[in-house]
C-alpha positions as CSV (number, residue, x, y, z in Angstrom):
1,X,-26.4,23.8,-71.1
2,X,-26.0,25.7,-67.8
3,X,-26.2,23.9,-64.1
4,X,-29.8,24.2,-63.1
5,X,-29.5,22.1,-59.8
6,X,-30.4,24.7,-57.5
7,X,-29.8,24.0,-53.6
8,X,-32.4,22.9,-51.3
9,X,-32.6,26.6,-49.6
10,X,-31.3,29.4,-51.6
11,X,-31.9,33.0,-50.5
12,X,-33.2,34.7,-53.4
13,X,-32.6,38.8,-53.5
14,X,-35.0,41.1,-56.0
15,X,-32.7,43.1,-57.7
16,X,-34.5,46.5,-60.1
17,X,-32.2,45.2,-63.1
18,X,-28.6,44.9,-61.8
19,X,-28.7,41.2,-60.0
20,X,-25.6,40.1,-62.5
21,X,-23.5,43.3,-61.5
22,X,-24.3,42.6,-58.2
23,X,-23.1,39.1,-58.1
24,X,-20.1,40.0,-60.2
25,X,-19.4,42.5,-57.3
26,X,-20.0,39.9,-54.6
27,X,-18.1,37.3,-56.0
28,X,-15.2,39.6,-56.5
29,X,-15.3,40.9,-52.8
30,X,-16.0,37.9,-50.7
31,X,-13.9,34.7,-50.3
32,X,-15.5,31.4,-51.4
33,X,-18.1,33.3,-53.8
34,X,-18.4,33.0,-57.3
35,X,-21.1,33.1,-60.1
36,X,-23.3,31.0,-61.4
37,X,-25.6,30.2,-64.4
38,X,-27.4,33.3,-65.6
39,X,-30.6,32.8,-67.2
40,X,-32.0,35.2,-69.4
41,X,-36.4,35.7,-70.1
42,X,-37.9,33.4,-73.0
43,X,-40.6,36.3,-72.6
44,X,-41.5,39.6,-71.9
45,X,-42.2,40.6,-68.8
46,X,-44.0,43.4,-66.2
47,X,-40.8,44.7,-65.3
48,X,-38.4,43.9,-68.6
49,X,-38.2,42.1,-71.8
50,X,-37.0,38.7,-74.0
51,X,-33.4,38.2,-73.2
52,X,-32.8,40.6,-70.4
53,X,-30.9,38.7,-67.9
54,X,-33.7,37.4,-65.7
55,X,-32.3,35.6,-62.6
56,X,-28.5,34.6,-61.6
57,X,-27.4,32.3,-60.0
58,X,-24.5,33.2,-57.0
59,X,-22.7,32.1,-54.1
60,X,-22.1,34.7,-51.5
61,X,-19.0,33.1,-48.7
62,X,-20.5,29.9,-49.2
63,X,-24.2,30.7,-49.2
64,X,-26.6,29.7,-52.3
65,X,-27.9,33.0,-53.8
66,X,-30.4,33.8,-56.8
67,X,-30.6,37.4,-57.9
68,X,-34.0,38.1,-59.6
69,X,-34.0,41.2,-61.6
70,X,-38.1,41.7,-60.7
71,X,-38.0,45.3,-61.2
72,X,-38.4,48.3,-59.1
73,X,-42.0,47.4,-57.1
74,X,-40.1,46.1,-54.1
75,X,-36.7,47.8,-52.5
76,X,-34.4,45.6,-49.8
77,X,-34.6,46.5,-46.3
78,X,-32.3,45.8,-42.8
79,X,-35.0,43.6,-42.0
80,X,-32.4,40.9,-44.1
81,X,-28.4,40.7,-43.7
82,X,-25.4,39.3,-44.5
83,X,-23.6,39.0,-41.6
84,X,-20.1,39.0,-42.2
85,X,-17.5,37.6,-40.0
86,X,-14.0,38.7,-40.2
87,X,-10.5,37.8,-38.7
88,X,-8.9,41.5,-37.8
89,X,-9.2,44.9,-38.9
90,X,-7.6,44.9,-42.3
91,X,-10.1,42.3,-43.2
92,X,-13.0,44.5,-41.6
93,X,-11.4,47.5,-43.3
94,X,-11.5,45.9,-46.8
95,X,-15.0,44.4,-47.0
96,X,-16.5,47.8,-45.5
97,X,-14.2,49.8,-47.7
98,X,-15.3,48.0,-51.0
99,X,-18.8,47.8,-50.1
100,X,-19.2,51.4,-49.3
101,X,-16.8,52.4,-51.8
102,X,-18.7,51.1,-54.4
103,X,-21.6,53.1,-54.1
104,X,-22.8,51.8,-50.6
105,X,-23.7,53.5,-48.0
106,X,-22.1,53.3,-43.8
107,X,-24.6,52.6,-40.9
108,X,-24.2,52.4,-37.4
109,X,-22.7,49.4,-35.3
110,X,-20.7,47.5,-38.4
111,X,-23.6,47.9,-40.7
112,X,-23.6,49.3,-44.0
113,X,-25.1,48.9,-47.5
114,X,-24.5,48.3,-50.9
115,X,-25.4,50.2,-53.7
116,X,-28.6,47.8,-54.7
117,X,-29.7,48.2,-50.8
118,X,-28.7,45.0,-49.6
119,X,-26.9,45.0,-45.8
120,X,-24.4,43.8,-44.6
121,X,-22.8,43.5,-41.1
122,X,-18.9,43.5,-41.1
123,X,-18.5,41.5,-37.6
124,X,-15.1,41.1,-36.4
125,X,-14.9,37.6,-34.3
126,X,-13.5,40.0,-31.7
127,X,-16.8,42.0,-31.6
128,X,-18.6,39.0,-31.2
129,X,-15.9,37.6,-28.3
130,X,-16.3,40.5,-26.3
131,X,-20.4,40.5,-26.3
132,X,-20.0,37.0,-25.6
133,X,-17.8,37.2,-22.5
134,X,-18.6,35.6,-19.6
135,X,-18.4,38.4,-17.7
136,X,-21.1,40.9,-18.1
137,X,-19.0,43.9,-17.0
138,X,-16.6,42.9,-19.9
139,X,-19.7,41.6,-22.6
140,X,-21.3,45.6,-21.9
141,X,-17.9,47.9,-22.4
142,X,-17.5,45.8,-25.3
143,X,-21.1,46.5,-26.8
144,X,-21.0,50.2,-25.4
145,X,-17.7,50.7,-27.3
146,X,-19.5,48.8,-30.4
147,X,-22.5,51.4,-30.2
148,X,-20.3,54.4,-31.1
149,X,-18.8,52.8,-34.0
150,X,-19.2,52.7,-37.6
151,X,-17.4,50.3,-39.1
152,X,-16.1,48.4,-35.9
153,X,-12.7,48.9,-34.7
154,X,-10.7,45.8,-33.5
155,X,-8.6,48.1,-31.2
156,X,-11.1,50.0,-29.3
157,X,-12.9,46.5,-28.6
158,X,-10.0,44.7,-27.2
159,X,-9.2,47.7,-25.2
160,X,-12.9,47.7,-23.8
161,X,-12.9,44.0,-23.2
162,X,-9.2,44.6,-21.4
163,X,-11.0,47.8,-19.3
């Protein structure tokens, strides 16, 4: 019998009909993710039928997931992200690399998405350093360099936060 205990909050994302790829891909991508139980429908329902996979259950770097395959009525939007942190640019370079490799898609400022619409933000602690400086001269080239990036690069923000 599979582990129902479900955490107390657990951030559930509609998925059209690809929630178990997408936590296969997650849990393949991010440290300290994995999958869980997958339950499939005792029923037919608006959106599929008995037996299709109906909800999984996922850890995404540490956070409780469940991916509920509800069908196509509602898409994801930025409005909710995984924000990312990572320790230096290959790190940065990997994570945005396999997410919009894999069918995702780049945005502005160290946002991108997957393939099933879900973003992310690949934040490199240095990024969030340099914003945070104490010194607003230093915290605004940082976040000037940051708004002409794509995926953010460690260099150019250590050089901005160095002037």
């Amino acid at each position: 019998m599979p582990n129902t205990k479900v955490s107390k909050n657990t951030i559930c994302l509609w998925y059209d009909r690809d929630a178990l790829e997408a936590a296969n891909f997650y849990a393949k991508t991010f440290p300290d993710s994995s999958v869980g139980a997958v339950f499939h429908a005792p029923g037919d329902y608006p959106s599929g039928k008995q037996g299709n996979v109906l909800t999984v259950q996922f850890t995404v770097a540490g956070i409780p997931c469940i991916g509920l395959n509800g069908g196509p009525a509602f898409k994801q939007t930025e409005a909710f992200s995984f924000q990312i942190a990572t320790d230096d640019q290959a790190e940065t370079d990997r994570l945005w690399n396999a997410i919009v490799g894999n069918g995702g898609q780049e945005s502005e400022c160290g946002w991108c998405k997957d393939k099933w619409g879900v973003s992310w933000q690949i934040t490199p602690r240095a990024l969030t350093d340099g914003i945070a400086d104490p010194d607003p001269k230093v915290a605004k080239r940082v976040f000037d360099a940051m708004m002409e990036m794509r995926k953010i690069d460690v260099a150019k923000i250590e050089a901005a936060r160095k002037g």
